[in-house]
N, C-alpha and C positions, 0 to 999 in steps of 0.2 A: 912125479914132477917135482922138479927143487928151482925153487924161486930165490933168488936171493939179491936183494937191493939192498944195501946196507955200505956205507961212508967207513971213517973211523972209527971204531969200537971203543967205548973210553966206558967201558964198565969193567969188574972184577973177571980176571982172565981166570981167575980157578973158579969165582961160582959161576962163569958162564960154561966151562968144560962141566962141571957139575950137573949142571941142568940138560945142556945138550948129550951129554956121556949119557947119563940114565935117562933121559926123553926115549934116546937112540934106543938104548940096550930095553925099555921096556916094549918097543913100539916092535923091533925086531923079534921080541921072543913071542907078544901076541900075534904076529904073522904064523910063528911057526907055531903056534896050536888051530890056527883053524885049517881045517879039512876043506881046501878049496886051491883049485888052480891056480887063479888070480888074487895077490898078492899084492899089497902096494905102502910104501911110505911116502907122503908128501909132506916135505920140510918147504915153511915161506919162512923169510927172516924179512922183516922192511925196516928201517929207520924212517923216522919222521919228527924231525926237528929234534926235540929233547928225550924223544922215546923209541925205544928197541921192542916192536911186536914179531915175535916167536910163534904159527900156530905148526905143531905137527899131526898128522893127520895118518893115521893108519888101518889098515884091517885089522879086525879083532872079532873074537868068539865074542857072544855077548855076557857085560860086565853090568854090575848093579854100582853105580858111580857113588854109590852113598854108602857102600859097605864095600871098597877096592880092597884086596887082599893078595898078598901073593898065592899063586895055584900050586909053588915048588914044597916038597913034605915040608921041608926044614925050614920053621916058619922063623927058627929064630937069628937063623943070619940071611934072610930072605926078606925083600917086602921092604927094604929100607929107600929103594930108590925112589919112589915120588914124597918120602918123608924128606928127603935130601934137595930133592928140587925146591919143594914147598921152602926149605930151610935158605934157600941161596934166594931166593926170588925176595922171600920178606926182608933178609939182610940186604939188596939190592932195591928196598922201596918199591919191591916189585906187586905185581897182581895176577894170578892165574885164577883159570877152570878149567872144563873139562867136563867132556858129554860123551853120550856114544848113541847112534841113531843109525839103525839101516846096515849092519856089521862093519860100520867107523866108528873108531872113538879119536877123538881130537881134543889134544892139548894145547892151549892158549894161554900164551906167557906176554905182558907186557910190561919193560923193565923202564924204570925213569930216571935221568940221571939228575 
């Protein structure tokens, strides 16, 4: 399911590709490690008033949220992409988290202008 309610966008058009590019590309590639049929990304984007909430929501093998690591060998050009989110969001005054319960892990971004 893709929700999206969202006006004029009036934040950083490269760190919000930033964020949503590796949100995407991580949320996609934990779909294709787990061993199961059913598959799903759910992207909400809302505005509301002075703020832009972002959660993404996806399947995933289960992850220890307090030790995220990339699973690909090559740790050293791998594993960059939620350091990159993290980095666009605090330039952007922003705030995330992030959990994983029940084989979802869901990313929660809210940016403030």
């Amino acid at each position: 399911m893709t929700k999206i309610n969202v006006g004029e966008i009036r934040f950083d058009t490269v760190g919000m590709c930033r964020i949503l590019g590796n949100a995407l590309d991580n949320a996609i590639e934990a779909c294709e490690r787990v061993d199961t049929e059913e598959k799903c990304i759910c992207i909400a984007l809302n505005q509301l008033e002075n703020k832009l909430i972002i959660e993404i929501n996806n399947t995933s093998p289960a992850v220890d949220i307090h030790n995220l690591a990339t699973s690909k060998a090559n740790k050293i050009i791998h594993g960059i992409g939620l350091k990159s989110i993290k980095q666009a969001v605090k330039s952007m005054n922003g705030h995330m988290s992030y959990s994983y319960e029940n084989g979802f892990f869901t990313l929660k971004i809210m940016l403030i202008e």
